[in-house]
N, C-alpha and C positions, 0 to 999 in steps of 0.2 A: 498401063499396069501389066503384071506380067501372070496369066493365068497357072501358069506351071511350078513357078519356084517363088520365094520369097526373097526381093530385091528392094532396098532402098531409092524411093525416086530420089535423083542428082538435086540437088540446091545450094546455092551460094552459100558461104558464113556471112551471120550477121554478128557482130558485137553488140553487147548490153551492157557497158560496162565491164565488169571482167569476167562476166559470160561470156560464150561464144556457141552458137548453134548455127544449122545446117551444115552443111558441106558432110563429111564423116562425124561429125561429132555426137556424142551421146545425146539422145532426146531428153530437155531438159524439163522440169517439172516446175509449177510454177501454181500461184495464188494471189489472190486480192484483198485487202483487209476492210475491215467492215466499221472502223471507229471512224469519229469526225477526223475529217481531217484537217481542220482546225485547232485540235487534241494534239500537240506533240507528241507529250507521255504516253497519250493510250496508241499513239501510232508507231511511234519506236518501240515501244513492249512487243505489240503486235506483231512486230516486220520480225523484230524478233526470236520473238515462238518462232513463225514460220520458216525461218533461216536456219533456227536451229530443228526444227524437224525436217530439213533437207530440202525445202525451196531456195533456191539462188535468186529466184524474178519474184519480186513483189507490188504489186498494181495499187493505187490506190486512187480514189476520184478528187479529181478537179473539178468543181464545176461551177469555180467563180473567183472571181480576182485573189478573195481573202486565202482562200484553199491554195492558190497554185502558189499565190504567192510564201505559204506557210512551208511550202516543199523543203525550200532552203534550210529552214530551219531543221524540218525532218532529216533530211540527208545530214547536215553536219552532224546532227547528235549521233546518226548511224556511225559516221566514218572514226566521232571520238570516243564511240564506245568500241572499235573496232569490228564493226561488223558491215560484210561484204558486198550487203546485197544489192542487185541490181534492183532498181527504181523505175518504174513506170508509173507515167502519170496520164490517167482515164480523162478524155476531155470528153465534151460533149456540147453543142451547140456554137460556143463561144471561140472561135481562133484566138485573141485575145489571150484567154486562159493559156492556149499550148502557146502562146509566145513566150508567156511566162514560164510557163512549165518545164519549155524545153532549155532557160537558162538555167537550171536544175537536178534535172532525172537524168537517168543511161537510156531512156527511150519514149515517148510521146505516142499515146494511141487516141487516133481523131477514127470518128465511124462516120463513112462519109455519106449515111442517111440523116444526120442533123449536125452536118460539118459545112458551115455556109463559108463554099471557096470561090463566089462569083465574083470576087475584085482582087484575085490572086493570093489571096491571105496561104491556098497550100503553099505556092511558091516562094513565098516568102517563111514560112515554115521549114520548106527543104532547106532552105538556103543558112538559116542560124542553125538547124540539126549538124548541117555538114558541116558548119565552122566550129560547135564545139566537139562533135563525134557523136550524136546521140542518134540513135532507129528511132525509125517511124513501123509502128505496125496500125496497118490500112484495115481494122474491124469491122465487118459487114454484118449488121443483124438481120437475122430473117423479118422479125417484128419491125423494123424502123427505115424501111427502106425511103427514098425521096419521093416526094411527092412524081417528080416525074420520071422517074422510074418506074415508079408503083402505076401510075396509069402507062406506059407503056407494055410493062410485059407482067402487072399484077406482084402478090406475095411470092412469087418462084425460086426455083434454083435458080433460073437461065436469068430472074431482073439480079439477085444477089452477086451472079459471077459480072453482069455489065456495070453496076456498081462498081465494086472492085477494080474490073480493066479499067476504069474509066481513070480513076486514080494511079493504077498502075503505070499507066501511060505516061503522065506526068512525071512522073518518078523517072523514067525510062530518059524522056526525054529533057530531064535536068541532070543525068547522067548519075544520078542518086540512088545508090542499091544496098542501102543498108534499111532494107524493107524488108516487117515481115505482115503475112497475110492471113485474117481469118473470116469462119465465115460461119458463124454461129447461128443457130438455130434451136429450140425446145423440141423438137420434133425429131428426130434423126434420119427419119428417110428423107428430109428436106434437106437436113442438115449434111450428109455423107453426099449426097446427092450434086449440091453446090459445090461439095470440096471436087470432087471427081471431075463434073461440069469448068469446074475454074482451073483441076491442071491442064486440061485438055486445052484449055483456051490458054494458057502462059505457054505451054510449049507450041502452040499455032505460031504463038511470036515472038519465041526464042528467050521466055523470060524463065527463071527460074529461082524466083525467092522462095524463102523457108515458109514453110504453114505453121502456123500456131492452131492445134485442134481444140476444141471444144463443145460441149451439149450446152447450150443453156438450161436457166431454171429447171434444173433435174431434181431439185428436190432434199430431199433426208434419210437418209437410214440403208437400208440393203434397196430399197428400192431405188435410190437417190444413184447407189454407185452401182445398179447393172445399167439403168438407163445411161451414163456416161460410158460405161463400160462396151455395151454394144456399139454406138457411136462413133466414138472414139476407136473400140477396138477394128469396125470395120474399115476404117483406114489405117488404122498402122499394122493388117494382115497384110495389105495390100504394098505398104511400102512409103507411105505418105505419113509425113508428120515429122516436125523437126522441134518444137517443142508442145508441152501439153496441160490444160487447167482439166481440174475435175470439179466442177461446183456444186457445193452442195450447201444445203439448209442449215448448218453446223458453224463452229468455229472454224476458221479458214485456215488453221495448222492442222484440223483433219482431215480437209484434203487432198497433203503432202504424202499421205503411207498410200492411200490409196492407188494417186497418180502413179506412184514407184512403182507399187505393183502391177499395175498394166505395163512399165517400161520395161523392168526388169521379165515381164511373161513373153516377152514381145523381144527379147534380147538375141533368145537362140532359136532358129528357124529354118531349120534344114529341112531336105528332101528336096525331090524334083518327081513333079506329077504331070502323065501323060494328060491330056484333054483331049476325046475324040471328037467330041460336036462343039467348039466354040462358038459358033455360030448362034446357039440357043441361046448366048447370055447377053445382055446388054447393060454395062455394070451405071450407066446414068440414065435406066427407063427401068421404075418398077414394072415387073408384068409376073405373074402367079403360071409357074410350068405347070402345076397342076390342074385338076377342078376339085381340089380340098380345098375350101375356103376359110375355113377355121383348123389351123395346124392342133394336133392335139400333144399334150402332155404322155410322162410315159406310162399311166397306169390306163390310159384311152386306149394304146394304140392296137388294130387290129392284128389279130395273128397272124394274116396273109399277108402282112406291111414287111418289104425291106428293109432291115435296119442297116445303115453304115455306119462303124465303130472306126474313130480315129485311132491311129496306132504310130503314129509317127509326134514330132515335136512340133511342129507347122498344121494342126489340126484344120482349120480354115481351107488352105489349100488341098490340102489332102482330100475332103471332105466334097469340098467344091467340084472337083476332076471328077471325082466318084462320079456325084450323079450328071456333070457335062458330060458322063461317060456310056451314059444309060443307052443302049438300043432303044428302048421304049422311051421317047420323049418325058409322058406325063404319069409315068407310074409314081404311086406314091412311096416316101420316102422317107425315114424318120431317120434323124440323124444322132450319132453316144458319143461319149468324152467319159475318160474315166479321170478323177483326179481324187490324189491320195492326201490333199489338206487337209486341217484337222477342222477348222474354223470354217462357218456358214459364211461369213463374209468372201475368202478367198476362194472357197468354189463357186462362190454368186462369180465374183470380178471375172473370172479366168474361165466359166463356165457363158458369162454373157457374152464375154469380147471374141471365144471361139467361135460359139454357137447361133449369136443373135446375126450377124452377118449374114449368114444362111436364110433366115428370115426376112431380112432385110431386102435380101435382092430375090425374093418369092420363091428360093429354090426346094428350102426343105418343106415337108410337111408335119414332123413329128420329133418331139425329141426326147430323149433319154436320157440321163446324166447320172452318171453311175462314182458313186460319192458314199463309198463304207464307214466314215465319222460322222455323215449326216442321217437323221433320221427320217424314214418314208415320207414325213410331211412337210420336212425342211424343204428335201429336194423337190415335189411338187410345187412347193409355193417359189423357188427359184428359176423352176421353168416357166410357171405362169409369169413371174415377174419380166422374164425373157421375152415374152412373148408380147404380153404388152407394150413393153420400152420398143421392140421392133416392130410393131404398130397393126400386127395381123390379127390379134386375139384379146379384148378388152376382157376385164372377168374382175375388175375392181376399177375405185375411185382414182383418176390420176390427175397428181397435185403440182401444179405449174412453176412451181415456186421457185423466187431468183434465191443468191445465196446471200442476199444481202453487200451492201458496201455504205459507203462515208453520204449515201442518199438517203437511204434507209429513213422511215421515220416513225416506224417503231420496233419491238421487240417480234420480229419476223420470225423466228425461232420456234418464242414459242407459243405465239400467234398458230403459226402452221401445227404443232403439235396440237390445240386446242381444235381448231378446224378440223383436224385429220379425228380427232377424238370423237367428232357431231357424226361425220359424215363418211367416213371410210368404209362405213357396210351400203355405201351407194354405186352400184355397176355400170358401167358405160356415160361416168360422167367425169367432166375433167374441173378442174377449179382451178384456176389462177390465185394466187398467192402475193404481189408483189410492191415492191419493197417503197416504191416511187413513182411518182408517174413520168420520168423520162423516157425509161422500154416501160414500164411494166404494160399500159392499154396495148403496145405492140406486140411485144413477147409472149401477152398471152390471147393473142388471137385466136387461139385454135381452142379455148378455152369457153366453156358452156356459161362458165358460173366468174366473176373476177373479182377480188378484195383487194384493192390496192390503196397504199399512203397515200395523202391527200394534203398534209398538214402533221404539224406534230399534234396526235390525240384523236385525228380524224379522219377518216376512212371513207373512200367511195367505193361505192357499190356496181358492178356491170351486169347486165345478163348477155351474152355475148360481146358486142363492141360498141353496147349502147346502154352507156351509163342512165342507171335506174336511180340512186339515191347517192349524193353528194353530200360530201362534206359531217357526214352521219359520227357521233361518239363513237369511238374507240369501245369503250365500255360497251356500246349498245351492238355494237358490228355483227357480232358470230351470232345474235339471234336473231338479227334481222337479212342475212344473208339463210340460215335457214329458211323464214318463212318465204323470203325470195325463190327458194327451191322448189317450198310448198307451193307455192300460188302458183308457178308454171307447172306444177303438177311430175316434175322430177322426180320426189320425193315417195321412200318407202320410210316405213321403220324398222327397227334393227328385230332380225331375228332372236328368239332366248336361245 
């Protein structure tokens, strides 16, 4: 990466169909749809919407004969309705499934944490992708790593990017480069952390496939899109990222403005900023240059505090240089952005994806956000929300929650609105939310509290990563996940 200017990392084009990303091409936006995909009609509606609110790539899950095999039918109604979109199809455990799937889709995503390739099923996968043209994208979840992965190097960045190469490798060596790579995570310092960790290792050995970026279970609402937003945003300041999902709790065609608006904020990025001490940063080792341990908000900040005000279009860099620029290592340091939106939503997005990065990699210690259509309390509760999603500063409930897809098995929507309703006045706790038990026990690992689908109507319960009550009514779930709160003694009640 390049600490002074803003530069696109180099990567191959992949084709999707009549997509095309990496190499120069515009970062592409993309989403997943959440009906069965057994449903033709509710899944061509779907691809639909999101086509027509400006995704080209549209993901949908596979994750059994009758599904991959129903694709066929999906894509033709696409193509005779004339609509464009490229097709991915989500496998998960079964190769089987992607052999099917890849006589179908513009592209096949196996996660090679429950992708069983020990009798060549990848190989034989590359080998029908390459004969009809369809990408492979190699999905790494933080939550689902392999069993022997996970005991050699644990839940990390560094087991996430050996995953990945491992498969990579493969690719390499079947001479197969219509790959793209991701490496997802609910967490984003895990998450930014892997991606940095894994270009570092493709260019060790000369590889250079396109990134798909992504946050996992980020959630719903302003909160849902800064926590993708810092994540997200702190790789493509840097120059990484060739296409991008933003997932959220929501309908999956409202993820499409959102993602735009991170590509499009992210489009012009001028200047060139000295660094005097690069030495101090290590952009794949959190470490805090200060001793402020809790960064504060701007109505905190002390009077004797440095403030740096961005002024240029490339805010991140500019910002960054600043304080690598510092004579005094650890003085502290509160960082401003001014943005003239009218809408709470676009100066969360564009206020996160400058600003959280900063946090991210321990440098600022305070932030400002100077926003004259937002009102004093808006912009507070947008840097608290900042601060959270970059993981320095807890000060409310954070809810794990995937965005749902064709696993789903229940109304996870508004499920999570109901939960968020019990429990939101709860500080320093996280809740998992999720949709299925394929990621969800994994995905929400970092998760205190977990409600995950079980069955259609049926609900299991975790406290941590150790399921407490199985297979429980739906109907009964959200009050016996309170008193689960209650009984570990988490639990306050709501202020009047």
């Amino acid at each position: 990466m390049n600490l002074t200017k803003y530069e696109r990392r180099p990567s191959r084009e992949v084709r999707i169909g009549r997509v095309v990303i990496g190499g120069n091409r515009p970062i592409a936006v993309q989403s997943m749809t959440n009906t069965d995909t057994k449903d033709t009609e509710a899944c061509v509606r779907q691809i639909e919407r999101i086509f027509r609110a400006g995704g080209p790539i549209v993901r949908l899950t596979a994750q059994g004969r009758r599904e991959g095999e129903n694709l066929q039918r999906i894509v033709r109604r696409l193509r005779e309705e004339g609509c464009d979109a490229a097709v991915v199809a989500d496998i998960h455990f079964v190769p089987e499934v992607a052999a099917i799937a890849a006589k179908y889709v513009d592209k096949v995503r196996i996660n090679p944490g429950n992708y069983n390739s020990s009798h060549g099923e990848f190989e034989a996968l590359i080998d029908q992708c390459r004969e009809r043209g369809v990408a492979i994208r190699i999905g790494v979840n933080h939550g689902s790593l392999s069993k022997r992965v996970f005991d050699e190097w644990g839940d990390t960045p560094e087991g996430m990017v050996a995953s990945a190469m491992e498969f990579l490798r493969v690719c390499r060596e079947k001479a197969f480069d219509q790959v793209v790579v991701s490496m997802k995570s609910s967490n984003t310092r895990v998450m930014v952390a892997a991606y940095r960790l894994l270009v570092e290792a493709m260019e060790r050995e000369g590889m250079d496939y396109p990134l798909h970026l992504g946050v996992t279970e980020a959630g719903n609402g302003i909160e849902g899109r800064i926590k993708s937003a810092v994540g997200i945003g702190a790789l493509l300041a840097d120059g990484i990222g060739d296409t991008i999902r933003v997932s959220l709790t929501e309908a999956p065609e409202n993820e499409i403005p959102v993602a735009q608006l991170l590509v499009d904020h992210f489009a012009r990025r001028s200047g060139e900023f000295a660094v005097k001490y690069s030495e101090r940063y290590t952009p794949t080792r959190y470490c805090r240059r200060s001793d402020i341990q809790t960064p504060l908000i701007h109505s905190e900040l002390p009077a004797d505090w440095r403030v740096i005000e961005a002024l240029t279009e490339n805010p991140t860099a500019e910002l960054r240089a600043a304080i690598l620029s510092l004579d005094r290592a650890d003085e502290p340091v509160a960082v401003c952005c001014r943005y003239e939106d009218p809408t709470v939503e676009a100066v969360a997005v564009k206020a996160a994806a400058d600003l959280g990065p900063l946090f991210l990699d321990g440098l600022a210690d305070g932030i400002r956000i100077d926003a004259p259509h937002l009102s004093e309390k808006e912009i507070a509760e947008i840097e608290l929300m900042i601060l959270q999603a970059a993981r320095v500063r807890m000060s409310r409930t954070e809810y794990i929650a995937c965005p749902s897809c064709g696993r789903t098995l229940y109304d996870i929507e508004g499920t999570l609105t109901a939960i968020r309703a019990r429990t939101s006045h709860l500080k320093n706790l996280k809740i998992g939310v999720m949709g299925c038990i394929v990621n969800g026990p994994g995905e929400m690992a970092d998760a205190d509290y977990g409600y995950v689908g079980a069955a259609p109507g049926r609900i299991t319960l975790y406290k941590g990563r150790t399921v407490v009550e199985k297979n429980i009514p739906q109907e009964e779930a959200l009050d016996r996940l309170v008193a689960l709160i209650k009984a570990n003694g988490d639990w306050a009640d709501p202020e009047n």
